[in-house]
Each structure stands twice: as structure tokens, then as C-alpha cells.
PDB file as gemmi writes it, atoms N, CA and C in Angstrom:
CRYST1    1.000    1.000    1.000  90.00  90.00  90.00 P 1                      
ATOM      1  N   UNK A   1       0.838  -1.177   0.000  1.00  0.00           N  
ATOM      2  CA  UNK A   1       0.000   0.000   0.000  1.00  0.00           C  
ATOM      3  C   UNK A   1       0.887   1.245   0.000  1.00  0.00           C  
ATOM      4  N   UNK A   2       0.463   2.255  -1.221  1.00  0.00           N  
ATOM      5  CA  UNK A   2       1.230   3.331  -1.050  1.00  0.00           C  
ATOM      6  C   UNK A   2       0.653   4.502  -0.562  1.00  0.00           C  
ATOM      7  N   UNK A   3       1.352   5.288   0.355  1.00  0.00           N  
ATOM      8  CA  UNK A   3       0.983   6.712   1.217  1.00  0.00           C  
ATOM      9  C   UNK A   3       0.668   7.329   0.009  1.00  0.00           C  
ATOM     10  N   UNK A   4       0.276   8.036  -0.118  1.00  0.00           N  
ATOM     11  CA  UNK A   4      -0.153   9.864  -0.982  1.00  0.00           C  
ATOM     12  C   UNK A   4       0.777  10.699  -0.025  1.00  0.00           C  
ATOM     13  N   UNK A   5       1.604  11.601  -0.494  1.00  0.00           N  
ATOM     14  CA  UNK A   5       2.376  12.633   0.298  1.00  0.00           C  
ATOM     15  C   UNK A   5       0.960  13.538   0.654  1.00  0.00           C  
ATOM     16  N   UNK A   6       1.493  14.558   1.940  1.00  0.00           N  
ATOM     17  CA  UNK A   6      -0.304  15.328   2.037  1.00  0.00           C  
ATOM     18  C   UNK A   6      -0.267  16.706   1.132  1.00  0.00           C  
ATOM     19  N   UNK A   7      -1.079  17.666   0.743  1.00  0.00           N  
ATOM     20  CA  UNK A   7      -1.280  18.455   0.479  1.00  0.00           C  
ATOM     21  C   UNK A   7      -0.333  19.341   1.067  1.00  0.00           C  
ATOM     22  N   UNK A   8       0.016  20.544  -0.081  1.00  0.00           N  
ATOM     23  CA  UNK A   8       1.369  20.767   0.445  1.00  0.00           C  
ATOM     24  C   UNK A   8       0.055  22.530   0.648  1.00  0.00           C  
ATOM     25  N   UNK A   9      -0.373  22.884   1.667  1.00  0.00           N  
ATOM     26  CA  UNK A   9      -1.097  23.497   2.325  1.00  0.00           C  
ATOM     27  C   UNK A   9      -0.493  24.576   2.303  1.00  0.00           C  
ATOM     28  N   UNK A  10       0.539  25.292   2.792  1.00  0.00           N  
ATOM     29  CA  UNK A  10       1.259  26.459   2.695  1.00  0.00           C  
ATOM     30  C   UNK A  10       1.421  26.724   1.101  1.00  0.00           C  
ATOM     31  N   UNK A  11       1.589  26.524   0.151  1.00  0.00           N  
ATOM     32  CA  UNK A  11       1.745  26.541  -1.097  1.00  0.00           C  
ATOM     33  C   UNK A  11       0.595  26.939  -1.593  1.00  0.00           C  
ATOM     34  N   UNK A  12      -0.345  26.540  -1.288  1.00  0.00           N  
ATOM     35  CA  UNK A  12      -1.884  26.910  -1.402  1.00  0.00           C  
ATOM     36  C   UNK A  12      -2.467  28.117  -0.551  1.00  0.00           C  
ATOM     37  N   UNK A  13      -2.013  28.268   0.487  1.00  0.00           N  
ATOM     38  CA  UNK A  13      -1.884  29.737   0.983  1.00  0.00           C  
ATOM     39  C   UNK A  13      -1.738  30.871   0.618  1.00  0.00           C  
ATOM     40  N   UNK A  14      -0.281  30.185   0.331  1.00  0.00           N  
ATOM     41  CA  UNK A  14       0.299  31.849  -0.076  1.00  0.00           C  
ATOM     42  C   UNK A  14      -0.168  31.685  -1.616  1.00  0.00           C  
ATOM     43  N   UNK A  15      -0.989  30.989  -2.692  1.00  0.00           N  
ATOM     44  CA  UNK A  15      -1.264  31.579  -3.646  1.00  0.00           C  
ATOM     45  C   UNK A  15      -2.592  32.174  -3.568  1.00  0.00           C  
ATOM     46  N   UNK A  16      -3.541  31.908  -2.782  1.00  0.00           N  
ATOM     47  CA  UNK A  16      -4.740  32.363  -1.989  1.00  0.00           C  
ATOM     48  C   UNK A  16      -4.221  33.666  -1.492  1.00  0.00           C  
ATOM     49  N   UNK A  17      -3.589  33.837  -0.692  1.00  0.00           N  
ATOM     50  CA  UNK A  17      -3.134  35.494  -0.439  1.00  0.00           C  
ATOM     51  C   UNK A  17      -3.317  36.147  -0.998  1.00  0.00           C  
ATOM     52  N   UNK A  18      -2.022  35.724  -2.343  1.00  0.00           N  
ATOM     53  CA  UNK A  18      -1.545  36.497  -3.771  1.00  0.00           C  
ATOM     54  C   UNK A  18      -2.804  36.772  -4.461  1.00  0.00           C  
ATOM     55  N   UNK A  19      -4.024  35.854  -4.628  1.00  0.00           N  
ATOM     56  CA  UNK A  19      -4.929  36.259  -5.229  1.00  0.00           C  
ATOM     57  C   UNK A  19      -5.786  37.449  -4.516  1.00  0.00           C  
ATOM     58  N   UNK A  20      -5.695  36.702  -3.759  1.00  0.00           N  
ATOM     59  CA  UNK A  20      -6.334  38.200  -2.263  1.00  0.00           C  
ATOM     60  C   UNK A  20      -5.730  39.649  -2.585  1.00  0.00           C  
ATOM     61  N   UNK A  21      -4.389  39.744  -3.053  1.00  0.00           N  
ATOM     62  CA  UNK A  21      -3.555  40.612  -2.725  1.00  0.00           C  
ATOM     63  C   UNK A  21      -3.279  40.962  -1.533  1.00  0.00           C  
ATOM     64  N   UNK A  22      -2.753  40.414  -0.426  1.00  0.00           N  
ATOM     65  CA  UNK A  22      -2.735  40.639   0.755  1.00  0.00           C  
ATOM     66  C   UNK A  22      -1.062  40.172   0.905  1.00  0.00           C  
ATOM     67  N   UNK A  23      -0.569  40.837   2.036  1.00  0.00           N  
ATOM     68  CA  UNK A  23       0.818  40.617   2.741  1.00  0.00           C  
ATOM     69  C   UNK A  23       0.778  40.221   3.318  1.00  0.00           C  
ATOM     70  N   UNK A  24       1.567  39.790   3.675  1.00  0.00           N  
ATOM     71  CA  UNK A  24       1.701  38.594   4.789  1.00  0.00           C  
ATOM     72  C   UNK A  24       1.317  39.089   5.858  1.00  0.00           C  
ATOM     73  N   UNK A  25       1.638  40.515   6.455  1.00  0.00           N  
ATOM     74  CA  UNK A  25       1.063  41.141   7.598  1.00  0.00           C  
ATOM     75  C   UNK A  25      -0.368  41.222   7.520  1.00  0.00           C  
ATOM     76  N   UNK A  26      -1.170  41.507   6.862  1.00  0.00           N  
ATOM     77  CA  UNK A  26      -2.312  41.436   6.042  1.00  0.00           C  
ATOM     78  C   UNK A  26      -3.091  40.202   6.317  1.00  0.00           C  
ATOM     79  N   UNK A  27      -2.918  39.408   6.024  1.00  0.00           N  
ATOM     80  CA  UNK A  27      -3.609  37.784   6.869  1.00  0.00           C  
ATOM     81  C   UNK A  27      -3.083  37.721   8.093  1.00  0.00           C  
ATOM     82  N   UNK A  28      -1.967  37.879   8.055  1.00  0.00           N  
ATOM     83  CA  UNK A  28      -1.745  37.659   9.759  1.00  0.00           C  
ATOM     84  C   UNK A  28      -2.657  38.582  11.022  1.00  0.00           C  
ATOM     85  N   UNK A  29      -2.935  39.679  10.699  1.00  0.00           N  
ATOM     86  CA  UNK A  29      -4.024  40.617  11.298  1.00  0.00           C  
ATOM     87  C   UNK A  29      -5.157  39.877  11.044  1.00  0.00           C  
ATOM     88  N   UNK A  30      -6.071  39.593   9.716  1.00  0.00           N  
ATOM     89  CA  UNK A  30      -6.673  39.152   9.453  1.00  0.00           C  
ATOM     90  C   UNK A  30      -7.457  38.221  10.312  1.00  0.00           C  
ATOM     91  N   UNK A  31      -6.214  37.157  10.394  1.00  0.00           N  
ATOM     92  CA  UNK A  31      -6.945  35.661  10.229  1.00  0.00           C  
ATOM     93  C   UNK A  31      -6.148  35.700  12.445  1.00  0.00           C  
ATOM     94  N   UNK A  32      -5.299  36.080  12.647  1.00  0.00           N  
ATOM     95  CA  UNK A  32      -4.933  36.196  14.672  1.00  0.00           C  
ATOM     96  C   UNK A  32      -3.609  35.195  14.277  1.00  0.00           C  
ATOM     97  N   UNK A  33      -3.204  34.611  12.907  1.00  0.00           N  
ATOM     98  CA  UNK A  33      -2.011  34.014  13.171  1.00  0.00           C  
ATOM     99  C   UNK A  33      -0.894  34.604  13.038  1.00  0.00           C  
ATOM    100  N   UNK A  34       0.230  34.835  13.879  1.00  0.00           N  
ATOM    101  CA  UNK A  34       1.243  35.575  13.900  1.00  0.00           C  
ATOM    102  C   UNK A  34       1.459  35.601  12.584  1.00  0.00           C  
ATOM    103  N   UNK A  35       2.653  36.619  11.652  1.00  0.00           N  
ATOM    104  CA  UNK A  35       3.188  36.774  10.711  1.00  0.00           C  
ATOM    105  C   UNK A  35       4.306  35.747  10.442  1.00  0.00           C  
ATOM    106  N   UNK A  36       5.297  35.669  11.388  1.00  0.00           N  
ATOM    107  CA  UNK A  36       6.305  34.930  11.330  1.00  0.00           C  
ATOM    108  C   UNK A  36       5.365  33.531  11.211  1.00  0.00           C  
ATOM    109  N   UNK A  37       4.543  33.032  11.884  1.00  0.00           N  
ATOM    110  CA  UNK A  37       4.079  31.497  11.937  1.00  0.00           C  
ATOM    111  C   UNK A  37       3.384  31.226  10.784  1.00  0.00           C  
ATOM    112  N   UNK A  38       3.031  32.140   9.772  1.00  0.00           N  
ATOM    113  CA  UNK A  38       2.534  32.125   8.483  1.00  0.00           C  
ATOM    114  C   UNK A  38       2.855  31.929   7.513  1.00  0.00           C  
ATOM    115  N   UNK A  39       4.456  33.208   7.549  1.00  0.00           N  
ATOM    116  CA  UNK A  39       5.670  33.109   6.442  1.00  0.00           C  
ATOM    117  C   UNK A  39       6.057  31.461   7.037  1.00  0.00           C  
ATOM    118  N   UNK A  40       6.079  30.853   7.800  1.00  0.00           N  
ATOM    119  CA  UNK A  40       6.887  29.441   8.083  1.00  0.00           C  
ATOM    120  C   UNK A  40       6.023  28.268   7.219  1.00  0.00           C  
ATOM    121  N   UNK A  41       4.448  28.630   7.474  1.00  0.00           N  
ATOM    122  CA  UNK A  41       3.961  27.822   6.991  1.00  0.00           C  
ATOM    123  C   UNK A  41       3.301  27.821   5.001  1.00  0.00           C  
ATOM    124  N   UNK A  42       3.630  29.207   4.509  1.00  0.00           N  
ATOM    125  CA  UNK A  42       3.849  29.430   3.606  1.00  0.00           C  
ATOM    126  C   UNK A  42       5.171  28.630   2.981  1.00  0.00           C  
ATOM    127  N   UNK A  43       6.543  28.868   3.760  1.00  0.00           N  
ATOM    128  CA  UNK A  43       7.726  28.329   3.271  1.00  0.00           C  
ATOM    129  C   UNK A  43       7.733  26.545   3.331  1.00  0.00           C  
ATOM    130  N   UNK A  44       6.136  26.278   3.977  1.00  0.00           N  
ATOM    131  CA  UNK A  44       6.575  24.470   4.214  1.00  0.00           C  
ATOM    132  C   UNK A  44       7.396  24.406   5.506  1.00  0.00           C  
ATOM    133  N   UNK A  45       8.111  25.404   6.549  1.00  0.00           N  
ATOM    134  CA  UNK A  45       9.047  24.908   7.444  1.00  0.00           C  
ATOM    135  C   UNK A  45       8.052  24.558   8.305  1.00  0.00           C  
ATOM    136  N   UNK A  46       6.551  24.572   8.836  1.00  0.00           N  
ATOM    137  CA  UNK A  46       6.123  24.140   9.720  1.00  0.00           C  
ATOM    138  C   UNK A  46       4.821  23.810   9.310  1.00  0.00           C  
ATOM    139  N   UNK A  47       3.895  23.273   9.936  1.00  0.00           N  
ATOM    140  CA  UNK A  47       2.485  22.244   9.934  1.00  0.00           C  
ATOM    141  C   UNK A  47       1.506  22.834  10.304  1.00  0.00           C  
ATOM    142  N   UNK A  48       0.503  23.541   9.906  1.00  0.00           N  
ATOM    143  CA  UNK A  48      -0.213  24.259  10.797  1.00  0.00           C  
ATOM    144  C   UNK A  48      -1.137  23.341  11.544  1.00  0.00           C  
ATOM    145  N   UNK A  49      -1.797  24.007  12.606  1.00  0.00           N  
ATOM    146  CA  UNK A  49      -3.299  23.021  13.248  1.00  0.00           C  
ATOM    147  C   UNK A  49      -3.975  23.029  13.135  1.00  0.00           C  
ATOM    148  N   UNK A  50      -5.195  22.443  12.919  1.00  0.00           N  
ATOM    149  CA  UNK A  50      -6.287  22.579  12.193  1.00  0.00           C  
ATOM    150  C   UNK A  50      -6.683  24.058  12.585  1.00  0.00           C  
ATOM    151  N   UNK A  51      -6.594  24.695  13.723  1.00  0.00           N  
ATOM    152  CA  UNK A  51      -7.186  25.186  14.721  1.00  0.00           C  
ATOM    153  C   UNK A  51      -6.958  27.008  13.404  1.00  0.00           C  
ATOM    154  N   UNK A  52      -5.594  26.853  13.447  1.00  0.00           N  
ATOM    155  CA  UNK A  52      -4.852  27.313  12.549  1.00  0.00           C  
ATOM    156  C   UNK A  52      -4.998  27.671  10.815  1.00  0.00           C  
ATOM    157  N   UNK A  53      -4.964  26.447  10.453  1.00  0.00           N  
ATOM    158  CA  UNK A  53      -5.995  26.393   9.043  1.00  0.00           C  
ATOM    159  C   UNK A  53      -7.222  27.041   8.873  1.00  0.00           C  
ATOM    160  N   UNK A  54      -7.887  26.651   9.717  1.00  0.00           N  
ATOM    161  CA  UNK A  54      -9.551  27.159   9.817  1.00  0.00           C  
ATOM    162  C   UNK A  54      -9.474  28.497  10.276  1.00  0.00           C  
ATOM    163  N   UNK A  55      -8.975  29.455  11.180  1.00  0.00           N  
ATOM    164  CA  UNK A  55      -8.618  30.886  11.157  1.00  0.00           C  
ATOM    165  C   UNK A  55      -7.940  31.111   9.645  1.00  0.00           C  
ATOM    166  N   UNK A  56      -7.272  30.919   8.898  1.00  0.00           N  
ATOM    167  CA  UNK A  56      -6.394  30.576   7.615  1.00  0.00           C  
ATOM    168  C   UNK A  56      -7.621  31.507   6.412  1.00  0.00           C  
ATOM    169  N   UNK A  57      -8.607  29.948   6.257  1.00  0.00           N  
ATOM    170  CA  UNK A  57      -9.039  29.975   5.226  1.00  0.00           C  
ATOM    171  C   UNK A  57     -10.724  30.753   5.361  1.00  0.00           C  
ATOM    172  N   UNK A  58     -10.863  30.516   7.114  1.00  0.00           N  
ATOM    173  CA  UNK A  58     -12.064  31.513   7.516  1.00  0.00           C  
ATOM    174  C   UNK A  58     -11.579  33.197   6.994  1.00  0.00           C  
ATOM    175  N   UNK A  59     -10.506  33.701   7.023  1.00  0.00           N  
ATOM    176  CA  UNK A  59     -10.106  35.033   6.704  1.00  0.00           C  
ATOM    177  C   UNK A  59      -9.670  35.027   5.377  1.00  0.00           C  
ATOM    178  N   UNK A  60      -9.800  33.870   4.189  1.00  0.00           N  
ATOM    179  CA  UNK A  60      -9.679  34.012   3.349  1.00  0.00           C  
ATOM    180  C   UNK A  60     -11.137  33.468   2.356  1.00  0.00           C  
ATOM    181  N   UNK A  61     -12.261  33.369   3.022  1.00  0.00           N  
ATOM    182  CA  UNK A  61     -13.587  33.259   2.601  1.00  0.00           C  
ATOM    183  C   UNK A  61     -13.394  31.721   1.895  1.00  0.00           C  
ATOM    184  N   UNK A  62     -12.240  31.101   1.877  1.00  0.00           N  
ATOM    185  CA  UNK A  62     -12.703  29.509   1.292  1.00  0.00           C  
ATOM    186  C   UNK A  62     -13.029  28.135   2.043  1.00  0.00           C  
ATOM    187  N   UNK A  63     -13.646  27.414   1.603  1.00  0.00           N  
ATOM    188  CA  UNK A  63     -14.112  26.456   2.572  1.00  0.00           C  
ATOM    189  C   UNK A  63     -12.563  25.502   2.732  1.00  0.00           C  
ATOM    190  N   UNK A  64     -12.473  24.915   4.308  1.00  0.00           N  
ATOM    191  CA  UNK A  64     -11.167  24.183   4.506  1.00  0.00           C  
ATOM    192  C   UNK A  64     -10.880  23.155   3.316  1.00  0.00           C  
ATOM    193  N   UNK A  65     -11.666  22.724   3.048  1.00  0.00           N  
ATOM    194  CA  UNK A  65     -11.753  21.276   2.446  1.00  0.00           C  
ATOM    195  C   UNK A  65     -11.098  21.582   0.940  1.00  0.00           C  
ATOM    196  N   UNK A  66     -11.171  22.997   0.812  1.00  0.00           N  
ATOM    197  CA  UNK A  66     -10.196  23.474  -0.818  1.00  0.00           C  
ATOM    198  C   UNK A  66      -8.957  23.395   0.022  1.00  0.00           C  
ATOM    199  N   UNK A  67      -8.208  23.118   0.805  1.00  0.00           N  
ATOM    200  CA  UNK A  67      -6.841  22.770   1.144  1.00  0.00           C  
ATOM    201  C   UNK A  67      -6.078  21.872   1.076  1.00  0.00           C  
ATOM    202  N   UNK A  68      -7.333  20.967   1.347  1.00  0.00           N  
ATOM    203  CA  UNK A  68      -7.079  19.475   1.955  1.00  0.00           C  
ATOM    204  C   UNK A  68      -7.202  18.195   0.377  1.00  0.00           C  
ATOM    205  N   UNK A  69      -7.818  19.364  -1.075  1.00  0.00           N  
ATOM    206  CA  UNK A  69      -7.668  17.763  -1.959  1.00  0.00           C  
ATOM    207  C   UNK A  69      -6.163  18.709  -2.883  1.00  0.00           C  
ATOM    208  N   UNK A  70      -5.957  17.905  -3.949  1.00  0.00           N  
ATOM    209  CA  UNK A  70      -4.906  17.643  -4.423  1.00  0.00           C  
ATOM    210  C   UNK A  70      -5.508  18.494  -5.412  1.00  0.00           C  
ATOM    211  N   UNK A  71      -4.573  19.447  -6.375  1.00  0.00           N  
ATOM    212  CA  UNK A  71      -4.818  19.838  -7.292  1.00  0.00           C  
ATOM    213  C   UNK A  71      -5.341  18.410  -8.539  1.00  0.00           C  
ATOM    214  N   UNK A  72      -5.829  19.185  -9.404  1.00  0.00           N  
ATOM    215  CA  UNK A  72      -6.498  17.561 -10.640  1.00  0.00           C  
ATOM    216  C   UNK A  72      -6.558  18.290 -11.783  1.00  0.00           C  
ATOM    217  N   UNK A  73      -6.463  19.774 -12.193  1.00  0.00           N  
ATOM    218  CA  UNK A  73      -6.086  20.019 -13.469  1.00  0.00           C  
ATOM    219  C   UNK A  73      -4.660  20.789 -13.654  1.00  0.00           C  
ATOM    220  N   UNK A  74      -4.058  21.016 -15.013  1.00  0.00           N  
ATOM    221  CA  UNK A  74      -2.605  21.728 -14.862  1.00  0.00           C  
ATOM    222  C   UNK A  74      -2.978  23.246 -14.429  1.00  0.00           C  
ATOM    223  N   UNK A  75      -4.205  23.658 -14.428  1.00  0.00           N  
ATOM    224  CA  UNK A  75      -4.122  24.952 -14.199  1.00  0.00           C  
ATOM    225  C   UNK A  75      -4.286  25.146 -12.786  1.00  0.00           C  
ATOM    226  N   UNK A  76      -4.934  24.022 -12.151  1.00  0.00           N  
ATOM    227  CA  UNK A  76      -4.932  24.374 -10.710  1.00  0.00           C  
ATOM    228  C   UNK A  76      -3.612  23.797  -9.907  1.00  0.00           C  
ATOM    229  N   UNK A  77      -2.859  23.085 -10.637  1.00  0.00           N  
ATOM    230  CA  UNK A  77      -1.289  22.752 -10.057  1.00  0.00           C  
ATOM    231  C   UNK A  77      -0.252  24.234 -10.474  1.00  0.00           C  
ATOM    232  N   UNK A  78      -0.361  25.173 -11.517  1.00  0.00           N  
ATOM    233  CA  UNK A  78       0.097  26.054 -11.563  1.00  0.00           C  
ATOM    234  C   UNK A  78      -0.156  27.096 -10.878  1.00  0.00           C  
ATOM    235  N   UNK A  79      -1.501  27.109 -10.867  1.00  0.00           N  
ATOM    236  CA  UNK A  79      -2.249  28.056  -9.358  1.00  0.00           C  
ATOM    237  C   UNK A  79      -1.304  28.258  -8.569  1.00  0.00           C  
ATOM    238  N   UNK A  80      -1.287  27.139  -8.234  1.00  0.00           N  
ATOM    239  CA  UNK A  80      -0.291  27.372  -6.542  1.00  0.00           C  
ATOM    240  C   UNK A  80       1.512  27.246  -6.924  1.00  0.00           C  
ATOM    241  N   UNK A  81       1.854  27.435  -7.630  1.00  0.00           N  
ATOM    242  CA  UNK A  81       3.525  27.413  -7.558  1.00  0.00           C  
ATOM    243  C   UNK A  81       3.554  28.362  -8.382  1.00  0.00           C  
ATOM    244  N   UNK A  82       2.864  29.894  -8.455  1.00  0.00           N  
ATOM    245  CA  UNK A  82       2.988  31.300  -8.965  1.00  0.00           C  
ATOM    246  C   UNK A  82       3.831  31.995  -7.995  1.00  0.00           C  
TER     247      UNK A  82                                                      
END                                                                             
């Protein structure tokens, strides 16, 4: 049986931002998650918690569950690595 790697969630963030037009300070006010713990989870260096996510994507008007599947066309895999 093979794992699926998970959704690479920060990657999907910060192109959600970018569409937002927002700075990183900008969601971080937003959404109550520090700046620094954002840029980390933007860069992949850390995991957010659900708790985390859901402040995330509540301040970015999308439902969690657009985080959590896998891109499935080339335009939505390019989406996120802009």
C-alpha cells in the first residue's frame, strides 16, 4: 500500500493570499495568526493546526476542504507554484 504525500497546504496559501492581494502582515491581522508562523507555513518549514488552518481559510472566505484535496487540473497545479 502506497501513502499519498499530504497536500502541500502552505503553497496553497500563499497563492490564496496572492490572489487576495494581501501581505503577509495582512492575513496575519486578518486571520490572529502571527506573521512569522505564516511566512513558516507558507515556506513548508512548519504544519499548521487545524485550529490554525480554519482561522487561515475563515479570513480568506474559502471552505477548509479546498486545502485538503490535491490539485487535478494543470491549471490548478500552476495556481499554486505562482
Amino acid at each position: 500500500m502506497t501513502r499519498n504525500a499530504p497536500p502541500d497546504i502552505g503553497l496553497k496559501i500563499k497563492a490564496l493570499r496572492n490572489e487576495h492581494k494581501l501581505t503577509l502582515d495582512q492575513l496575519a491581522k486578518k486571520s490572529g495568526v502571527s506573521k512569522s508562523m505564516l511566512s513558516q507555513i507558507e515556506r513548508g518549514l512548519t504544519n499548521p493546526t487545524l485550529a490554525t488552518v480554519w482561522s487561515l481559510t475563515q479570513s480568506l472566505g474559502i471552505n477548509i476542504a479546498n486545502l485538503l484535496v490535491e490539485a487535478t487540473t494543470e491549471d490548478e497545479k500552476g495556481r499554486y507554484l505562482e
